[in-house]
Backbone as numpy.savetxt, mean C-alpha at the origin, in Angstrom:
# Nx Ny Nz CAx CAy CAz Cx Cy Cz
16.51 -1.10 -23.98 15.08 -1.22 -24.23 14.30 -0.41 -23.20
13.28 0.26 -23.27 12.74 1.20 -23.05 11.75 0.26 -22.08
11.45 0.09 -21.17 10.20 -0.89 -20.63 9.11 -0.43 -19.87
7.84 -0.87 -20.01 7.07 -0.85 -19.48 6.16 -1.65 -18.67
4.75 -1.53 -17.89 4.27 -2.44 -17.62 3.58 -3.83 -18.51
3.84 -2.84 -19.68 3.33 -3.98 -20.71 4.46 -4.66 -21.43
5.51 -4.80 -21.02 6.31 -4.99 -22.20 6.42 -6.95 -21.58
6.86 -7.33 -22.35 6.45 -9.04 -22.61 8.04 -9.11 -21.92
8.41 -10.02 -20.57 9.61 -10.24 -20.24 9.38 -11.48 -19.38
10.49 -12.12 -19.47 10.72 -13.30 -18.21 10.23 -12.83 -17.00
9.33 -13.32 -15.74 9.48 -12.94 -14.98 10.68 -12.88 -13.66
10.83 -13.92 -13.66 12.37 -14.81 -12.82 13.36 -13.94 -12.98
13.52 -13.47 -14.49 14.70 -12.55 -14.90 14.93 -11.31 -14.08
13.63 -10.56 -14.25 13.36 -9.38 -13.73 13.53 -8.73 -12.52
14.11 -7.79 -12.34 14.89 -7.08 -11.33 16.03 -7.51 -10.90
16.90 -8.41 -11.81 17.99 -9.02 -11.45 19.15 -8.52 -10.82
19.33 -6.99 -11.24 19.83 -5.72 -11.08 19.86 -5.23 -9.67
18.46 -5.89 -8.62 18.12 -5.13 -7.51 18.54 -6.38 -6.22
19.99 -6.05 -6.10 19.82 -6.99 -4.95 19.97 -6.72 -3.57
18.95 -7.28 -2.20 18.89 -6.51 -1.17 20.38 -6.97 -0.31
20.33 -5.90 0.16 21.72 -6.61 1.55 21.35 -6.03 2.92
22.11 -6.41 3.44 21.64 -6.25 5.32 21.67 -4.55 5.67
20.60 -3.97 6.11 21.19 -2.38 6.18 19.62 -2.18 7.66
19.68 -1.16 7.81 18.85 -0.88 8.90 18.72 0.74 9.39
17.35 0.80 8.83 16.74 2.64 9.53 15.57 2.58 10.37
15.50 3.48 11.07 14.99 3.94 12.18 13.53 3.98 11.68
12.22 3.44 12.56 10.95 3.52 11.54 10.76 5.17 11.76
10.09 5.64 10.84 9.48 4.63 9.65 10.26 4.33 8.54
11.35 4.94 8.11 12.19 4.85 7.24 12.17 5.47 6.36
13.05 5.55 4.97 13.07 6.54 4.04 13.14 5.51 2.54
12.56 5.53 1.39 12.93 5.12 0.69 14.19 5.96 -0.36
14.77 7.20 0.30 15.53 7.57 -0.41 17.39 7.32 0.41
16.73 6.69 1.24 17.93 5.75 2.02 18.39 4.54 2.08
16.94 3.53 1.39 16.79 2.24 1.12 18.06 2.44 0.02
18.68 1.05 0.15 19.79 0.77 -0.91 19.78 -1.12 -0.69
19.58 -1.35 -2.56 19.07 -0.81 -3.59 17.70 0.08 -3.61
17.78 1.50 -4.64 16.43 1.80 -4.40 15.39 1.06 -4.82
14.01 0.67 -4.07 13.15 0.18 -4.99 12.44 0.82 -6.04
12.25 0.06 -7.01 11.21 0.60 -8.51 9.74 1.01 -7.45
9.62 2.26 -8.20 7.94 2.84 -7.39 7.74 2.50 -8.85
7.99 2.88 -9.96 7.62 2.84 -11.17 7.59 4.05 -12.41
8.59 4.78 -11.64 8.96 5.60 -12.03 9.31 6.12 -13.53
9.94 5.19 -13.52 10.71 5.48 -15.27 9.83 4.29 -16.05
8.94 3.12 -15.43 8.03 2.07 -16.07 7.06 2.37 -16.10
5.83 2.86 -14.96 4.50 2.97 -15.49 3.88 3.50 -16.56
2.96 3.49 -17.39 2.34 4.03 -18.71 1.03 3.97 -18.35
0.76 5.39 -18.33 -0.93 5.23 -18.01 -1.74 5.42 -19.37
-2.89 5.55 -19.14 -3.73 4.98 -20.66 -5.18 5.65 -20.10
-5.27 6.45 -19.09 -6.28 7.38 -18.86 -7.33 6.10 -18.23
-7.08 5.35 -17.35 -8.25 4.57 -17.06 -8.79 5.56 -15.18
-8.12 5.84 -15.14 -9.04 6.96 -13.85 -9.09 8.57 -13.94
-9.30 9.12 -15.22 -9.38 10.12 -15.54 -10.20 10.65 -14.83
-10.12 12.04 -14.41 -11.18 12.55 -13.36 -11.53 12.38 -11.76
-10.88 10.68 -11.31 -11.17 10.46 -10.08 -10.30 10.90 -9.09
-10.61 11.14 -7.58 -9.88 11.58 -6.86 -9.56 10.73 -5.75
-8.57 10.52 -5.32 -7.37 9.41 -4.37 -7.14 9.94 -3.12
-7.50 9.04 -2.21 -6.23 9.39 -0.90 -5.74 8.09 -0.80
-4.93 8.46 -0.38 -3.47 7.13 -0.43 -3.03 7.52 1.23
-2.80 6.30 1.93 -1.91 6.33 3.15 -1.13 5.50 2.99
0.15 6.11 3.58 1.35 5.50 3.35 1.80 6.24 1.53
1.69 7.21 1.60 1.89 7.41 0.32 3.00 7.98 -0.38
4.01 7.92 0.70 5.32 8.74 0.79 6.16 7.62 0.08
6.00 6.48 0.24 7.30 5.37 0.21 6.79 3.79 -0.23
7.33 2.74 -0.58 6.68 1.74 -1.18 5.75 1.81 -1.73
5.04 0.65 -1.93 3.94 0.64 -2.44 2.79 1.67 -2.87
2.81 2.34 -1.74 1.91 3.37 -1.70 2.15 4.56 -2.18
3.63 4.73 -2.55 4.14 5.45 -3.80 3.98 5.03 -4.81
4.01 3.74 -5.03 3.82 3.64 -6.45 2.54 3.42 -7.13
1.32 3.32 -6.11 0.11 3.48 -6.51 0.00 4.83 -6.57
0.35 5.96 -5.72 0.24 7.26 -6.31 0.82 7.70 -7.83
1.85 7.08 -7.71 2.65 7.43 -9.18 1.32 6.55 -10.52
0.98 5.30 -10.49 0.35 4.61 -11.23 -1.14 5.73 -11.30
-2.26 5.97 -10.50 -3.04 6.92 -10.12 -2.69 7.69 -11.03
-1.79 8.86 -10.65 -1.66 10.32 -11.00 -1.67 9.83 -12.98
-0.53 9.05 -13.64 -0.64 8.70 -14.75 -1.65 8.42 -15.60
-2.71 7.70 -14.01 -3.64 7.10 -14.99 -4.95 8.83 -14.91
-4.60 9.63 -14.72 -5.30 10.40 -14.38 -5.97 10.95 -13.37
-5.91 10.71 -12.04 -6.20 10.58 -11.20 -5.71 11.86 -10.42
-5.99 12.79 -9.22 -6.23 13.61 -8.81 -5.67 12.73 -7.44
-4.43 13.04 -6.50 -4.21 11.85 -5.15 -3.80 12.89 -4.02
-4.21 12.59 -2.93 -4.10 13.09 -1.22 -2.85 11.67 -0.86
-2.16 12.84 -0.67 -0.91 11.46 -0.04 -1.25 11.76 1.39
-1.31 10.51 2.14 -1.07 10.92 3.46 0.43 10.09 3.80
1.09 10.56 4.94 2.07 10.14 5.71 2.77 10.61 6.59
3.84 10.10 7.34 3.97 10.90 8.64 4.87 12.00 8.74
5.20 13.04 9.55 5.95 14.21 9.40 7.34 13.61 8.81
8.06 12.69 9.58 9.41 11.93 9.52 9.65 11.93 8.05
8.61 11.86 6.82 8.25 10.79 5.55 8.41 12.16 4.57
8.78 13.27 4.95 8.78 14.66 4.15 9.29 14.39 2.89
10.78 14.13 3.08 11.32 13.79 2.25 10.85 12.94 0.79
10.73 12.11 1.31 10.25 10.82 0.60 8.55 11.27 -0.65
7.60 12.07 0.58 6.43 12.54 0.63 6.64 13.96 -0.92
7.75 14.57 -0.41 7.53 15.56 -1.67 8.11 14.77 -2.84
8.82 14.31 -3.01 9.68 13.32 -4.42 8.35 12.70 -5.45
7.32 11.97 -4.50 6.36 11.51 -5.07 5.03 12.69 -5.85
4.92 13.84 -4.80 4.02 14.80 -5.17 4.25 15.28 -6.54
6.19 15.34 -6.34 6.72 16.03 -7.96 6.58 15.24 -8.89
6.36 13.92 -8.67 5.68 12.76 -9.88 4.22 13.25 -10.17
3.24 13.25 -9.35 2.12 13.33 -9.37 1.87 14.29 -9.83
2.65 15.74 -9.78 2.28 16.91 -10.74 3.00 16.75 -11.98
4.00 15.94 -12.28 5.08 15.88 -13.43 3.62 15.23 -14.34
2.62 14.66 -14.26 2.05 13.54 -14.49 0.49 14.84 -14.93
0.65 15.70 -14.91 -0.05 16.58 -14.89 -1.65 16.65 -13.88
-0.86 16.05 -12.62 -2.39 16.01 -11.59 -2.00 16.50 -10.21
-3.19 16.90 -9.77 -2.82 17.72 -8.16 -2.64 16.61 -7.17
-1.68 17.05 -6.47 -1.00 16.57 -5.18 -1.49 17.26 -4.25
-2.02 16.36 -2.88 -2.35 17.44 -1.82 -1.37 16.56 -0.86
-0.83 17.02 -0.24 0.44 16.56 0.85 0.20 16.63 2.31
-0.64 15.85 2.84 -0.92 15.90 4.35 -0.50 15.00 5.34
0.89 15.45 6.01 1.48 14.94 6.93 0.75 14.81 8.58
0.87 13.51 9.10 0.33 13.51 10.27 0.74 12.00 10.55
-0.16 11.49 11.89 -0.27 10.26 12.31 -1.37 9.62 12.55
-1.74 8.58 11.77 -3.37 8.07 11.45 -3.49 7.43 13.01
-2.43 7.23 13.47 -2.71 6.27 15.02 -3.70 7.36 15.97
-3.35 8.48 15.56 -4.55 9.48 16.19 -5.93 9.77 15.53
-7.06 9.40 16.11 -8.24 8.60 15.72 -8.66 10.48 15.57
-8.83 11.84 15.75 -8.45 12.83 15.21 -8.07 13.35 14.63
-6.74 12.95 13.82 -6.55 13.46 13.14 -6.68 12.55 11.83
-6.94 11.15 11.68 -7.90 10.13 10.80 -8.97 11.00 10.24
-9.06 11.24 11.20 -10.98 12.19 10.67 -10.69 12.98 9.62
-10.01 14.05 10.53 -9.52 15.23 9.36 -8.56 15.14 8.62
-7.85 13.73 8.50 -7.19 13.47 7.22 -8.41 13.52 5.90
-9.49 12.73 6.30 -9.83 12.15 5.13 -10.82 13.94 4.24
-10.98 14.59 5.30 -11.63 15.88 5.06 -10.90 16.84 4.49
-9.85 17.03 4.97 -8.45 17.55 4.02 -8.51 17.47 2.81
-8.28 15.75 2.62 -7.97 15.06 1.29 -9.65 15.56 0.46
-11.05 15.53 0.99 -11.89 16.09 0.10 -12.23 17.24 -0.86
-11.72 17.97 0.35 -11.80 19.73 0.69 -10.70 20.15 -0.75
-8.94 19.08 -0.46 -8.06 19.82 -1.97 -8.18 18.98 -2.76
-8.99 17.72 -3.07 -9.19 17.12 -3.99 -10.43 17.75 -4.84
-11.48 18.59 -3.91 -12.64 18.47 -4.66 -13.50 17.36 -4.69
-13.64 16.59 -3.51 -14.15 15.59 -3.64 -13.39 14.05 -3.30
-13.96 12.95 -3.23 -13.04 11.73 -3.08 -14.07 10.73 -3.56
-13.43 9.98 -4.38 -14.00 8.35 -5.12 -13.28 7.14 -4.83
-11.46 7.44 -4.56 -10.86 5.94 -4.16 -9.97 6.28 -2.92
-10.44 5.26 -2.52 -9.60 5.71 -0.58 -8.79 3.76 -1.00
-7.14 4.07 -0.17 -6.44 3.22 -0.72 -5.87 3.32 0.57
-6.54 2.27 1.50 -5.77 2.11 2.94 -4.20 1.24 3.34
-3.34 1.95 3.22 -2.34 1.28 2.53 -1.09 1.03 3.53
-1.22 2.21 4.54 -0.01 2.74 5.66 -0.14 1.06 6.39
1.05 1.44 6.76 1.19 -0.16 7.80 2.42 -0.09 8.77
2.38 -0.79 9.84 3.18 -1.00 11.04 3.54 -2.75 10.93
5.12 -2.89 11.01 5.40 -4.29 10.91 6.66 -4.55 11.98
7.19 -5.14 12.84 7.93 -4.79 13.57 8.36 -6.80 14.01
9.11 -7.22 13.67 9.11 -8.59 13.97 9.38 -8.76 15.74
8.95 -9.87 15.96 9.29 -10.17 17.33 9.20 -11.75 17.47
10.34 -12.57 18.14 10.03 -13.53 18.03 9.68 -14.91 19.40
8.91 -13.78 20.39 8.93 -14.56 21.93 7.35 -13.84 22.20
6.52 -13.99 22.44 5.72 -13.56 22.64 5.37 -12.90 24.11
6.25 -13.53 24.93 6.53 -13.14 26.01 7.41 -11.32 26.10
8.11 -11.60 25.32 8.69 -10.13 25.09 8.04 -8.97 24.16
6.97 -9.51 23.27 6.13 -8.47 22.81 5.26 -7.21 23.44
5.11 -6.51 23.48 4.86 -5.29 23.94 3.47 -5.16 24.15
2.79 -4.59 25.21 1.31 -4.31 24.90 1.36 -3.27 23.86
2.49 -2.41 24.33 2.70 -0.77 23.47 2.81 -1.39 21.67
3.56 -2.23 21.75 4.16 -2.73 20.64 2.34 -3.29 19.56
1.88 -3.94 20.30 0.93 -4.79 19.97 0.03 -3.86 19.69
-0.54 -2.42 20.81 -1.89 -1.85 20.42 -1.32 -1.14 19.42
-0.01 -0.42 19.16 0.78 0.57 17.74 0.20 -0.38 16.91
0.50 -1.53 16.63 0.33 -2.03 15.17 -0.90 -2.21 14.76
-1.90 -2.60 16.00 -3.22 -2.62 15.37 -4.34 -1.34 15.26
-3.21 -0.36 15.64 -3.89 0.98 15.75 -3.54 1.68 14.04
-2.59 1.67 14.01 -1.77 1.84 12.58 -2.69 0.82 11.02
-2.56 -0.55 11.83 -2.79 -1.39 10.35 -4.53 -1.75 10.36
-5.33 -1.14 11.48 -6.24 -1.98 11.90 -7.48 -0.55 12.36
-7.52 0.07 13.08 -8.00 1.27 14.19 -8.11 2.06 12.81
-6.77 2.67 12.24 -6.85 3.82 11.48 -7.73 2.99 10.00
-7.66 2.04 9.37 -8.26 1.56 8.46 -9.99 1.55 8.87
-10.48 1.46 9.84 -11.88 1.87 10.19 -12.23 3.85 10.62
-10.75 3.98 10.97 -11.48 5.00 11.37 -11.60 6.29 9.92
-10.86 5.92 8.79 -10.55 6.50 7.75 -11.62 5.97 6.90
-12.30 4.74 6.51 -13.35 4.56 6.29 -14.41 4.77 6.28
-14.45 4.98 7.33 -15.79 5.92 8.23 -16.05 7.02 8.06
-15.15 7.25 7.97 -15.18 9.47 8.23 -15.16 9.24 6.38
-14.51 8.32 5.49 -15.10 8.45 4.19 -16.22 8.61 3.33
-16.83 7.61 4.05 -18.24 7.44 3.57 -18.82 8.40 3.26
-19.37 9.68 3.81 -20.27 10.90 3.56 -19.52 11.36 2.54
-18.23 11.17 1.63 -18.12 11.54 0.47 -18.07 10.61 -0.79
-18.40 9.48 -0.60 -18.17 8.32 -1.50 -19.25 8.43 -2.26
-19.54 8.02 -3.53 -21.01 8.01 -4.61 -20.74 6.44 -5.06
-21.81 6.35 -5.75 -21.88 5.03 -6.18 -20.84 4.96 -7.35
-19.90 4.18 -7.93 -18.87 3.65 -8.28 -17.96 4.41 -7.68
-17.59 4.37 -6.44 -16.71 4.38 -5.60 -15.49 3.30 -5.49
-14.30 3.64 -4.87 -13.65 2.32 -4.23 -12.92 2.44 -3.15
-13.06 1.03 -2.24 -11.80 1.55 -0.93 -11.22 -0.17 -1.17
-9.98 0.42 -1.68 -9.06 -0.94 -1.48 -7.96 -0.56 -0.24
-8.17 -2.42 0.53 -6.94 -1.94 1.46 -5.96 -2.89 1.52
-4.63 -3.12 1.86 -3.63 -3.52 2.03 -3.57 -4.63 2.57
-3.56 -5.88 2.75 -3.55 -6.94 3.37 -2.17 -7.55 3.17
-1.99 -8.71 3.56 -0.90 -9.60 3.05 -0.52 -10.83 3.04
0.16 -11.81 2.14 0.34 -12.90 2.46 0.41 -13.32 3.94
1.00 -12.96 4.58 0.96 -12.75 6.26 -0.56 -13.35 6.77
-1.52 -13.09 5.89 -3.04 -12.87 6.68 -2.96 -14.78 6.24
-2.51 -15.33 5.34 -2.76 -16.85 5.25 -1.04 -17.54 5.79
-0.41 -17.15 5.63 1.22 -17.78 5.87 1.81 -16.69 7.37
1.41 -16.71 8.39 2.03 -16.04 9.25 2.98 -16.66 9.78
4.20 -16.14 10.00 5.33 -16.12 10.71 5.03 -15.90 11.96
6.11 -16.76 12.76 6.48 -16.95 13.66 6.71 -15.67 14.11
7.48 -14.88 13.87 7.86 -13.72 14.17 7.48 -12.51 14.10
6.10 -12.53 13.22 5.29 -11.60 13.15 3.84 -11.50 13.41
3.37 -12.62 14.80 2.19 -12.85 15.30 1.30 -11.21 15.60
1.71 -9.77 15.86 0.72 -8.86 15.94 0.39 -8.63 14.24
1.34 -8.28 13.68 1.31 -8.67 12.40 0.46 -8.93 11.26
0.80 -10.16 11.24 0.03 -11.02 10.46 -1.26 -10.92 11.03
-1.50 -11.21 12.59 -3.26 -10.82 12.82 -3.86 -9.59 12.47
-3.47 -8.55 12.68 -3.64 -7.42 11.47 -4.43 -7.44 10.07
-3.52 -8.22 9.54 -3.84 -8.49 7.99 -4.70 -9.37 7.85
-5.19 -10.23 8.77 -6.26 -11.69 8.64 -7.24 -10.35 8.99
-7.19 -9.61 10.03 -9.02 -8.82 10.46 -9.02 -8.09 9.02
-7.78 -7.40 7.81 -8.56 -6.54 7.44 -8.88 -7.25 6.00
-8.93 -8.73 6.31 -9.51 -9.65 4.57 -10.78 -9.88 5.14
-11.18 -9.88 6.54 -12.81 -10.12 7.03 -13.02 -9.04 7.13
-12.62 -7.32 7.52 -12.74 -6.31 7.50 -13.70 -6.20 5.92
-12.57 -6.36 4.83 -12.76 -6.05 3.53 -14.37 -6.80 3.04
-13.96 -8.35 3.29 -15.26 -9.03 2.59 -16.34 -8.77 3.27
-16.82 -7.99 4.97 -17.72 -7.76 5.50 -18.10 -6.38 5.16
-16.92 -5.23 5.04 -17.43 -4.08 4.04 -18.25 -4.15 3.00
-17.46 -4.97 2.32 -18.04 -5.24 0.69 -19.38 -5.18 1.06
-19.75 -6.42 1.23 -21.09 -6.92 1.46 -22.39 -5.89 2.05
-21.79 -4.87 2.83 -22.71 -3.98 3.83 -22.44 -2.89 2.52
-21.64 -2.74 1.90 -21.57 -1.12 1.20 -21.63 -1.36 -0.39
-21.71 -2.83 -0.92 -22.26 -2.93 -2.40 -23.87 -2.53 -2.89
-24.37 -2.45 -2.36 -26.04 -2.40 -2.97 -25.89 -1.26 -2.78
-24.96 -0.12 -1.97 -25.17 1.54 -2.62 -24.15 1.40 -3.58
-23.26 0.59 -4.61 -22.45 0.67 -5.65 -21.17 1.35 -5.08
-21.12 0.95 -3.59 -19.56 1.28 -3.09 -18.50 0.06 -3.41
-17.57 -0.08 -3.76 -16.93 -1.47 -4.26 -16.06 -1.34 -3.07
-15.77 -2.29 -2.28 -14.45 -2.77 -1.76 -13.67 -3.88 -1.89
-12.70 -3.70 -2.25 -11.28 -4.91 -1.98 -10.52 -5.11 -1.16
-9.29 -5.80 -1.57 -7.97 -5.77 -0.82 -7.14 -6.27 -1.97
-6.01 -5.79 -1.58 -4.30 -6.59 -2.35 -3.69 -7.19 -1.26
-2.90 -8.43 -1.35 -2.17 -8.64 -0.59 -1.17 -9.12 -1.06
-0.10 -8.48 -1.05 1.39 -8.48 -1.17 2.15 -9.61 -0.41
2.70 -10.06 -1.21 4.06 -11.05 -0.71 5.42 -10.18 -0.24
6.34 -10.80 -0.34 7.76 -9.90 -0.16 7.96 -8.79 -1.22
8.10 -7.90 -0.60 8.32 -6.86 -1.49 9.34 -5.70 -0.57
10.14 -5.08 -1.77 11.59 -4.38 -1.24 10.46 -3.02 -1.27
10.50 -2.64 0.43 10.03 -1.29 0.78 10.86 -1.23 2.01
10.87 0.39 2.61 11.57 0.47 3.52 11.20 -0.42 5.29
9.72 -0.68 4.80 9.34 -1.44 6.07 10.18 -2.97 6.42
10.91 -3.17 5.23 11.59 -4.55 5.79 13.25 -4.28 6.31
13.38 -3.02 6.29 14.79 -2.35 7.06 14.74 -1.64 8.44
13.56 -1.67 8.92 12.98 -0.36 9.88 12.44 -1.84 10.69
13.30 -3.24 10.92 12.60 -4.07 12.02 11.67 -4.58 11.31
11.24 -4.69 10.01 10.16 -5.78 9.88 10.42 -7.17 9.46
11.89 -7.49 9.46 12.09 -8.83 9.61 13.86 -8.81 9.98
14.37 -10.10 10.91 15.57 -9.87 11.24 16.94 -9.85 10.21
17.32 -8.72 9.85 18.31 -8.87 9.15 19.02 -9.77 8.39
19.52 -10.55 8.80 19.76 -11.83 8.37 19.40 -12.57 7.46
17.82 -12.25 7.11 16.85 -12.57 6.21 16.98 -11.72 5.08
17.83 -10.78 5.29 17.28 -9.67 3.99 18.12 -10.23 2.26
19.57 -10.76 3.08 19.91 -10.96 1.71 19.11 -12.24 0.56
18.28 -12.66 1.35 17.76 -14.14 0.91 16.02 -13.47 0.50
15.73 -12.61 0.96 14.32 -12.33 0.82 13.65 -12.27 -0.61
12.67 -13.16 -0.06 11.80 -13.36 -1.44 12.57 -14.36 -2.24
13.28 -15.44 -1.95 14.35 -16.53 -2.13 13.06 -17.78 -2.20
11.58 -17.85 -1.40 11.08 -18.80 -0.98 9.70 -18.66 -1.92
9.43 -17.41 -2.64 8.55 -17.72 -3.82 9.02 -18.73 -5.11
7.83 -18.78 -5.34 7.99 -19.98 -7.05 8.72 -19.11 -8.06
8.91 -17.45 -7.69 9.81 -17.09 -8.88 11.37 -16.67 -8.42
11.34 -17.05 -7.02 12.66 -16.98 -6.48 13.04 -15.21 -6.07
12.62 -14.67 -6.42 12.90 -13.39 -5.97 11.50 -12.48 -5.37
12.35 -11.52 -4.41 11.76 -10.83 -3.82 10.35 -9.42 -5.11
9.45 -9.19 -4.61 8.55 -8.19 -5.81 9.23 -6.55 -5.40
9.21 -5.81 -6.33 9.13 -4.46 -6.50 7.41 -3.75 -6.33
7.77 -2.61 -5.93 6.52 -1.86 -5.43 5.52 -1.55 -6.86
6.54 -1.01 -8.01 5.68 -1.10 -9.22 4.98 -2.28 -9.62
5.36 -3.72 -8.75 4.54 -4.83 -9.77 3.29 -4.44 -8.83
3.58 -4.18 -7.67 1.71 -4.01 -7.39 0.68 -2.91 -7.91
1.49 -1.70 -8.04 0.71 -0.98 -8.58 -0.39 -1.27 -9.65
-0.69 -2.23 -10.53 -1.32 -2.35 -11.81 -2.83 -2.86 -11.03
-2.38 -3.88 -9.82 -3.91 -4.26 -9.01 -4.47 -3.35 -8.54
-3.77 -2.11 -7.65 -4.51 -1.32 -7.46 -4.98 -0.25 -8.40
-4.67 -0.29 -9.62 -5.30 0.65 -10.43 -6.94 -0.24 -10.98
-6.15 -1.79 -11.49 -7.71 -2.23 -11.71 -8.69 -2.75 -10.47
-8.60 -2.49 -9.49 -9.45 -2.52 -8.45 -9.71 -0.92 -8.46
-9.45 -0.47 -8.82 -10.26 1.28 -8.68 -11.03 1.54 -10.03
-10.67 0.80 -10.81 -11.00 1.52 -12.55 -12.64 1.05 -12.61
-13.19 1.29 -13.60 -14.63 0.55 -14.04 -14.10 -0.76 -14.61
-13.20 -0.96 -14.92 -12.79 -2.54 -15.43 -13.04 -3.75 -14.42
-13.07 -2.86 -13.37 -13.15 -4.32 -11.68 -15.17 -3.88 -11.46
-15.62 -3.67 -12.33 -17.14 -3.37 -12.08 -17.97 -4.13 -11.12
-17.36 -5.78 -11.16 -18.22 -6.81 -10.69 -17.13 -7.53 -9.94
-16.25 -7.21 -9.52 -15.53 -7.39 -8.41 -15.86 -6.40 -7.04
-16.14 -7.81 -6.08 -16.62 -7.24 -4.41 -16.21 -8.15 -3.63
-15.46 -7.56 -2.87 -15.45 -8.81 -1.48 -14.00 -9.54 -1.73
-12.98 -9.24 -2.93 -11.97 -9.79 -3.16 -10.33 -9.80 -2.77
-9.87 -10.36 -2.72 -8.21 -10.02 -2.42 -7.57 -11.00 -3.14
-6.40 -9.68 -3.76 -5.91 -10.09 -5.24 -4.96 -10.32 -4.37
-4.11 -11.21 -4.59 -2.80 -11.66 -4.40 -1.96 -11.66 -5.31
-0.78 -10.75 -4.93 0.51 -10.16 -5.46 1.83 -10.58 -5.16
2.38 -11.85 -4.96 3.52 -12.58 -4.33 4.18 -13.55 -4.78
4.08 -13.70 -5.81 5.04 -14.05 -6.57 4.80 -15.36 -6.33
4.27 -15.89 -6.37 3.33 -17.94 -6.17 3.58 -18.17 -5.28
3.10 -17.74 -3.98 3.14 -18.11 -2.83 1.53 -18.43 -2.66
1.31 -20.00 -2.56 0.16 -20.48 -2.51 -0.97 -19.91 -1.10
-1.72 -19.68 -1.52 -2.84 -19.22 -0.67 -4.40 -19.58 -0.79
-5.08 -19.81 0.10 -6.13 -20.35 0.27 -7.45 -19.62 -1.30
């Protein structure tokens, strides 16, 4: 059977095929090293022209999630600026050749958003070969478990909130002077921001500033018809949970503790971030969709 995002299936059933086991790469990691590979959505997404014309930058756009919102994007018509880091080449062109297979331009700009410089001129890049920009999709992230707080790092601590936190304002910012009214900037949050672990206290605080980040955007940038959101993801098989973002041990069981018993694929998120960018989310502001498979949240 041929499947898609629409096709009517068990959920529980699904991805039965993909099971994780204990393995470990160097951050940031590769998703063409991850084993099992995860679904970006490759051979599933079906676009239907709902962002025809608009233009994307994506961070983190080489690998997980943030591949597979480029892949979902480009389908749905969409014009996307991948950003990600030199290390992410690999990974970074695989997705571009989707995004042109899909008949839309790829602009490929490797760097490191932790440099509040080259943030800037990421997002100017991404205008300059897009022709413009309408959805900024703050997506890149730093996750690194630790479980003593005493042994956590200052280094450790300012990386992650420079990465998940610093670069999400400073890419925002430098956005704005190209945004028009039905605009969108969705960003990345996560179950983490209401259920934090023990082991991921820089973390999870991360993801709590950028759901007050998001709903205090909203609020300051709706009456010019700028929309902002967030998604926040539960467990999901990306290379960030092999590269130290949770202890090994955990991997064969992951995503064991949702109501559907298994861990999510990067394609199930993609569909939120397309309708948080489309005109279909018109009267959505200030929101975060949760993507985790019934993991109860406030």
């Amino acid at each position: 059977m041929i499947r898609d995002q629409y096709t009517f299936i068990n959920p529980v059933e699904l991805y039965n095929d993909i099971e994780p086991s204990a393995q470990h790469q160097q951050e940031p990691g590769l998703d063409a090293e991850l084993s099992p590979r995860a679904d970006l959505g490759e051979k599933t997404y079906r676009g239907t022209g709902r962002l025809t014309g608009r233009k994307a930058l994506i961070t983190g756009a080489d690998s997980g999630i943030g591949a597979a919102i480029a892949i979902a994007y480009a389908r749905e018509g969409a014009d996307v600026a991948l950003s990600y880091l030199p290390e992410e080449q690999a990974d970074a062109d695989r997705i571009a050749t989707l995004v042109r297979d899909a008949g839309r331009t790829a602009v490929l700009l490797p760097g490191d958003i932790r440099d509040h410089t080259f943030a800037e001129k990421l997002v100017e890049d991404a205008a300059r070969g897009l022709g413009g920009l309408d959805i900024l999709v703050n997506n890149a992230g730093k996750q690194v478990w630790n479980d003593d707080l005493e042994a956590l790092t200052v280094e450790q601590f300012e990386s992650t909130f420079t990465t998940n936190v610093f670069a999400m304002f400073w890419i925002s910012k430098a956005a704005l002077k190209h945004l028009v009214p039905g605009a969108t900037i969705i960003n990345t949050t996560s179950v983490q921001a209401y259920k934090p672990a023990g082991i991921l206290v820089d973390y999870a605080s991360t993801k709590a500033t950028i759901n007050a980040f998001t709903k205090a955007l909203a609020e300051q940038l709706a009456p010019k018809g700028i929309r902002v959101n967030a998604v926040a993801p539960g467990p999901i098989w990306t290379p960030l949970q092999v590269t130290d973002g949770q202890p090994q041990e955990k991997i064969e069981s992951f995503g064991a503790e949702t109501a559907l018993g298994r861990m999510g694929q990067p394609a199930e998120l993609a569909p939120a971030y397309v309708f948080l960018a489309s005109a279909e989310s018109s009267y959505v502001v200030g929101e975060t969709i949760n993507v985790n498979g019934g993991m109860p949240t406030p």
